[in-house]
C-alpha positions as CSV (number, residue, x, y, z in Angstrom):
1,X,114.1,98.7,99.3
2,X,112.4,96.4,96.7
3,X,108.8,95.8,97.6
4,X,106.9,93.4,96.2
5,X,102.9,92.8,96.6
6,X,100.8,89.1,96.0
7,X,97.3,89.6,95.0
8,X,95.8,86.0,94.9
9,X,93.3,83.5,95.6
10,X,93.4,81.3,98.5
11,X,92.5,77.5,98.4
12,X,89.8,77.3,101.1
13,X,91.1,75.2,104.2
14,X,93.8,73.9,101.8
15,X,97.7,74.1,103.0
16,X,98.9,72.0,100.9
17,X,97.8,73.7,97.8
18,X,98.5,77.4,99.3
19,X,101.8,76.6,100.0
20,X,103.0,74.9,96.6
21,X,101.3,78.0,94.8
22,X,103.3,80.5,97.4
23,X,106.4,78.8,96.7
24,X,106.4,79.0,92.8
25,X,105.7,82.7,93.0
26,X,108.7,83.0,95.4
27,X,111.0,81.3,93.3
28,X,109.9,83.9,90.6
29,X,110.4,87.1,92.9
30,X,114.3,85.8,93.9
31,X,117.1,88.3,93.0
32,X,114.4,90.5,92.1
33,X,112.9,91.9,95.3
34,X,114.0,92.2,98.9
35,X,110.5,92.0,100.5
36,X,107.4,89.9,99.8
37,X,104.2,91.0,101.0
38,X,101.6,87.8,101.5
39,X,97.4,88.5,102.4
40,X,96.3,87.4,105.9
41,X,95.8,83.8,106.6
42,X,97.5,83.0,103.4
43,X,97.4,79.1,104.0
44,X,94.0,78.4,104.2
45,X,91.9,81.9,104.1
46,X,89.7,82.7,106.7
47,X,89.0,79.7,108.7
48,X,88.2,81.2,111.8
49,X,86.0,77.7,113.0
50,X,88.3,75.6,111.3
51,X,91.2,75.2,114.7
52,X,92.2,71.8,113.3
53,X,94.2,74.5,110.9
54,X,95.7,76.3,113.4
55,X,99.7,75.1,113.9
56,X,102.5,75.8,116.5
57,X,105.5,78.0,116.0
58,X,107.6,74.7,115.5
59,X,104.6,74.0,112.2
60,X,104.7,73.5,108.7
61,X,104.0,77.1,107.8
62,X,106.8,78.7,110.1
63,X,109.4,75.9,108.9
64,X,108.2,76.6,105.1
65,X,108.3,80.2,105.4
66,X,111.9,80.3,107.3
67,X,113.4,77.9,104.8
68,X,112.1,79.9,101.4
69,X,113.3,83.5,103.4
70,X,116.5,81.9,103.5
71,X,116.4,79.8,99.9
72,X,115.0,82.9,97.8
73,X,117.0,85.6,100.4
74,X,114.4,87.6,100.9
75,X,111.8,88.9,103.5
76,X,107.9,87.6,104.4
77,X,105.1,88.8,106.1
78,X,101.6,87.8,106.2
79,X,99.5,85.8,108.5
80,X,98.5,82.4,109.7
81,X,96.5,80.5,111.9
82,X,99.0,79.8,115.6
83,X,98.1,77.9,118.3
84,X,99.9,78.5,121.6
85,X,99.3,77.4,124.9
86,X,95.8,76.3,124.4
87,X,94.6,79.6,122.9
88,X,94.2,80.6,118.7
89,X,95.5,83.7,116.9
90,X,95.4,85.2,114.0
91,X,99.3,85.7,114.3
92,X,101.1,88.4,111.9
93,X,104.4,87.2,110.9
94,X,107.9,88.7,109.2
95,X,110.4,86.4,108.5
96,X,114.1,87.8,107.4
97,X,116.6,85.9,104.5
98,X,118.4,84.5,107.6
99,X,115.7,82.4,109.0
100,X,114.8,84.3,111.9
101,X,111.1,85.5,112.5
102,X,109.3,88.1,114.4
103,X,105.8,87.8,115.4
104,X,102.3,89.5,116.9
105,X,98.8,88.8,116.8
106,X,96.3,90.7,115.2
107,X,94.5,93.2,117.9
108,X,91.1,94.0,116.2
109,X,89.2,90.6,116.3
110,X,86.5,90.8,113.5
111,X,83.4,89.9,115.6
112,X,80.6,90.5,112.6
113,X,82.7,87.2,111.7
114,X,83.0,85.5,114.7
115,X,86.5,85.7,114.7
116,X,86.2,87.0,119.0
117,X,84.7,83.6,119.4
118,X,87.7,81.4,118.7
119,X,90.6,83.4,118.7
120,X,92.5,85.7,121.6
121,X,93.7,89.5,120.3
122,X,97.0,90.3,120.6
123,X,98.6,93.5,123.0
124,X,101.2,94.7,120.7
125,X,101.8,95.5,117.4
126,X,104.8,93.9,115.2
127,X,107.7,96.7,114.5
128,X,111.1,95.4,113.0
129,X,113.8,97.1,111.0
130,X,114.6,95.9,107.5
131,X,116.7,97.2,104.7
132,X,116.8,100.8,107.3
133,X,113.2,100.8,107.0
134,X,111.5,100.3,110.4
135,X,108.4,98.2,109.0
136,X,105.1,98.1,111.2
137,X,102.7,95.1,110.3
138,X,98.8,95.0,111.3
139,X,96.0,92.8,110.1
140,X,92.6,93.9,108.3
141,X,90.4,94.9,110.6
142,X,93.3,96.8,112.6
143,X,92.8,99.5,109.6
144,X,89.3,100.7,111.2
145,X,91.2,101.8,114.2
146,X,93.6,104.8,113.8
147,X,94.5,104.9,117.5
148,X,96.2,101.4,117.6
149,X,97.8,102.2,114.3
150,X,99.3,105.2,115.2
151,X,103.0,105.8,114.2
152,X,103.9,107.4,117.6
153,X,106.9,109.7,117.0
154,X,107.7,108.3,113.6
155,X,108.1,104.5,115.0
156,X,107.8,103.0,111.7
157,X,108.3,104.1,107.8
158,X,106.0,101.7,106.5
159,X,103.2,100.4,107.3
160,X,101.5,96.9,106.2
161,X,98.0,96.0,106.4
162,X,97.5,92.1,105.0
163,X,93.7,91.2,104.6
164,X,90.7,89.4,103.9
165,X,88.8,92.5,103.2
166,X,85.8,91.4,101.3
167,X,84.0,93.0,98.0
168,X,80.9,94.6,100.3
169,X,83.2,96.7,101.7
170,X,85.8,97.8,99.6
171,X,85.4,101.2,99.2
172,X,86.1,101.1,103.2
173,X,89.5,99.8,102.7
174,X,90.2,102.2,99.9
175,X,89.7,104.8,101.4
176,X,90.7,104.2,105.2
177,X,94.2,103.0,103.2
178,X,94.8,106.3,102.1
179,X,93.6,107.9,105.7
180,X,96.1,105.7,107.5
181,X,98.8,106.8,104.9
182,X,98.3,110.4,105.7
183,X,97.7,110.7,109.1
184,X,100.7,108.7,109.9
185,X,103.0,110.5,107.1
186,X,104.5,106.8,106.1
187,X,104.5,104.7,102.9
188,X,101.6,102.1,103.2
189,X,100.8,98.5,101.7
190,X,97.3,96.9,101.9
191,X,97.6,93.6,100.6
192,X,93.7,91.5,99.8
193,X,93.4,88.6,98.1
194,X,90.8,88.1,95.6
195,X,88.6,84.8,94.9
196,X,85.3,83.4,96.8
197,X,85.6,81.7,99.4
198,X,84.6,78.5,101.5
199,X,81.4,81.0,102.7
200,X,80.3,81.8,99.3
201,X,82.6,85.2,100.5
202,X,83.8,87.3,97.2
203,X,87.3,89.1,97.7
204,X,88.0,91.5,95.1
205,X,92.0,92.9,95.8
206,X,92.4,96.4,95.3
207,X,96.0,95.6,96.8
208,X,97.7,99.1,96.9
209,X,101.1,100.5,98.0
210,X,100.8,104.1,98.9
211,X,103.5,107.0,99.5
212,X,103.3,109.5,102.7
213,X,101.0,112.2,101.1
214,X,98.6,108.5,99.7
215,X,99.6,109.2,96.2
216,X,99.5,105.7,94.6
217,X,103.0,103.7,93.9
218,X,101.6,100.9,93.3
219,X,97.8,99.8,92.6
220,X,96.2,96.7,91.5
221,X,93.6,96.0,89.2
222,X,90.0,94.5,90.6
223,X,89.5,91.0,90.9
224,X,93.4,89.7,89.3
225,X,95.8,87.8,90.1
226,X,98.5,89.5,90.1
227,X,102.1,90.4,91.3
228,X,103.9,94.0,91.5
229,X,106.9,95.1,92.6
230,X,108.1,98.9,93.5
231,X,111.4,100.3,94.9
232,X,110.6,102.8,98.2
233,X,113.5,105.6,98.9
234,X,113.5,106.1,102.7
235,X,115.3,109.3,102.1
236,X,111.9,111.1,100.6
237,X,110.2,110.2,103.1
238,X,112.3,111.9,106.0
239,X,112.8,114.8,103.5
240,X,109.1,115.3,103.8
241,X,108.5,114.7,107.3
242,X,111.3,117.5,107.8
243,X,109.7,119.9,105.7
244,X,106.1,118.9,107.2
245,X,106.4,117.8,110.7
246,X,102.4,117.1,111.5
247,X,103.5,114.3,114.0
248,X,105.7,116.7,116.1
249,X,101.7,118.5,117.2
250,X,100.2,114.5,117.4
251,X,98.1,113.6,120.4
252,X,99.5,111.1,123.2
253,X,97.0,108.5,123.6
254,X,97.1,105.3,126.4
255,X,96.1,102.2,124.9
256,X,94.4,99.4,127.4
């Protein structure tokens, strides 16, 4: 399967502008991928006072991101704003080239940021199969918490973190990337955008696609924009978890 990784800036509290930009890079990335990887809250950045930006499943993003899947014939994931029922979440998405999407909304609520304050966590994580890969997809803070990103009993190949992880803390990301990589014997994406935002925030990327033993596939360099693309061979990976079967000894935990 054909991965491919966006490493950008976000327009602060701008749709309009995020969407055009994502569109142009997807036009590029037709034919020539079979996955596109977005950073959380990819249409407006981290707005997590800003509700007026939060939309429906029936909203522009969802109708945008369904019609390019099916356009360009490829897959999406990243993560927007939702609204539903009265409540906000920051809701993971993975859209497939025929339109349909699959959702969840992220668990870990960033409350250094606020983020508890206007939004409701979510109770399950987002699984789907794709291309024979099953395809696990979590949201930035979710990487601090190896319980709840646990690949129970091989449940996923890959796993996806998409973020606003800032500069501060980078060396965090970097290295609980390659933790979650390991512990979990799966390929791994973290995908950060890069760019200052609306809070005088600086993101700084290091975007990185990762193989089962967290050798680096893929990695980005600090503070680009940038787009990469790699090809992931499921058959290596259940080669290696034959040979090293760590998960078949893995502790059974109850999540409430």
């Amino acid at each position: 399967m054909r991965i491919s990784l966006i490493q950008d800036t976000i327009v602060w509290a701008d749709k309009a502008a995020n969407l055009q930009k994502t569109a142009i890079q997807l036009a590029l990335l037709a034919g020539k991928t079979d996955l596109v990887l977005l950073p959380e809250m990819f249409t407006t950045g981290f707005c997590v006072q800003n509700l007026d930006l939060a939309e429906t499943m029936n909203g522009e993003t969802v109708q945008t991101l369904r019609k390019w899947a099916v356009e360009f014939q490829l897959g999406i994931a990243g993560s927007f704003i939702a609204t539903e029922n009265g409540k906000y979440y920051n809701r993971v998405f993975f859209v497939f080239p025929t339109g349909e999407i699959q959702t969840a909304d992220k668990r870990h609520l960033f409350t250094m940021g606020g983020e508890h304050n206007y939004f409701t966590a979510g109770d399950k994580k987002l699984i789907v199969n794709y291309f024979g890969f099953n395809i696990c997809v979590l949201v930035c803070y979710d990487v601090r918490f190896p319980v709840w990103s646990r690949n129970v009993n091989n449940e996923y190949d890959l796993l996806i973190y998409v973020a606003n992880f800032p500069e501060s803390r980078i060396s965090d990301w970097d290295n609980l990337l390659k933790a979650r990589a390991i512990e979990n014997q799966t390929y791994l994406c973290g995908v950060n955008r890069v760019g200052v935002d609306g809070l005088g925030i600086n993101y700084v990327g290091h975007s990185v696609l990762l193989d089962y033993k967290a050798n680096v596939i893929i990695n980005f360099p600090t503070n680009k924009n940038q787009i990469q693309t790699a090809d992931l061979q499921l058959e290596m990976l259940h080669s290696f978890r034959t040979k090293f079967s760590v998960w078949r000894d893995a502790d059974k935990f109850r999540i409430s």
